[in-house]
C-alpha positions in Angstrom: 0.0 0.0 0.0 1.5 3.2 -0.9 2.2 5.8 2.1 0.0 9.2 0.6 1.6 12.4 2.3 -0.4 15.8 2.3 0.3 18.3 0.3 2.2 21.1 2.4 1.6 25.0 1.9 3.3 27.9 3.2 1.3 27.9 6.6 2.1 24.5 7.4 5.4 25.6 9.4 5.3 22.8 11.7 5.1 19.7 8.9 7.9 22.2 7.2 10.0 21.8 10.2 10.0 18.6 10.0 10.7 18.0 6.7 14.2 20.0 7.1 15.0 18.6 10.1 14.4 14.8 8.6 16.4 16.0 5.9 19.7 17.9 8.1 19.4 16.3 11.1 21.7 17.3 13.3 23.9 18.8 10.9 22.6 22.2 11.7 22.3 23.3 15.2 20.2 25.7 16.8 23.0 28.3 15.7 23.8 27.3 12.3 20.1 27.2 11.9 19.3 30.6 13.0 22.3 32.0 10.1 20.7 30.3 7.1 20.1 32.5 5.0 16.4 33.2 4.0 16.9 32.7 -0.2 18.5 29.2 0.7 15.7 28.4 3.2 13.1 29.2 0.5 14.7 27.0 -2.0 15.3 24.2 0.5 11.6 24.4 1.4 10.5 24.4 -2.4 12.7 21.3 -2.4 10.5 19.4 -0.1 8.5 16.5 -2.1 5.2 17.1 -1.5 5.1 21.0 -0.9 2.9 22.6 -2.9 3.6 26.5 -2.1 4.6 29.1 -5.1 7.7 31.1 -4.2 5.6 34.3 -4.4 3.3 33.3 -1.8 6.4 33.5 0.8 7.3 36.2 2.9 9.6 36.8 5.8 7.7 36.2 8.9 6.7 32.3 6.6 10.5 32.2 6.7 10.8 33.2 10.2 8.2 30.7 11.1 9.6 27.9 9.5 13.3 28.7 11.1 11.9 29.1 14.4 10.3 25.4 13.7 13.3 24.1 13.0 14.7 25.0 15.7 12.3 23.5 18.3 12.5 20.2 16.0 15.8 20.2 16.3 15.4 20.7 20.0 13.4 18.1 20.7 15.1 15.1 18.8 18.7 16.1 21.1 17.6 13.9 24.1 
């Protein structure tokens, strides 16, 4: 049976979180996290499989959002 994922949108900042964490892992730290820059966080989240968000439908406080996500994700997973 095939594993269906939902598409994600610009809004979905936790799912997005995920995804980048799942795909750095603990490659980026807290630190390293907060000096991405935001026009490589947009293309890594345009990356994602099953996003479904158009680049001009982002704005800063998405990207601000999404790096702030990231950062609890990555949080959480250092136990």
């Amino acid at each position: 049976m095939a594993h269906f994922e939902l598409p994600i949108n610009w809004t979905d900042f936790e799912d997005i979180s995920m995804k980048l964490y799942e795909r750095f892992g603990d490659d980026f730290g807290e630190s390293k996290i907060y000096r991405v820059r935001f026009t490589e966080l947009l293309e890594w989240v345009l990356e994602i499989p099953n996003f479904t968000g158009k680049r001009e439908d982002c704005n800063e406080s998405y990207l601000e959002m999404i790096q702030s996500g990231w950062v609890y994700e990555w949080r959480d997973n250092q136990d």
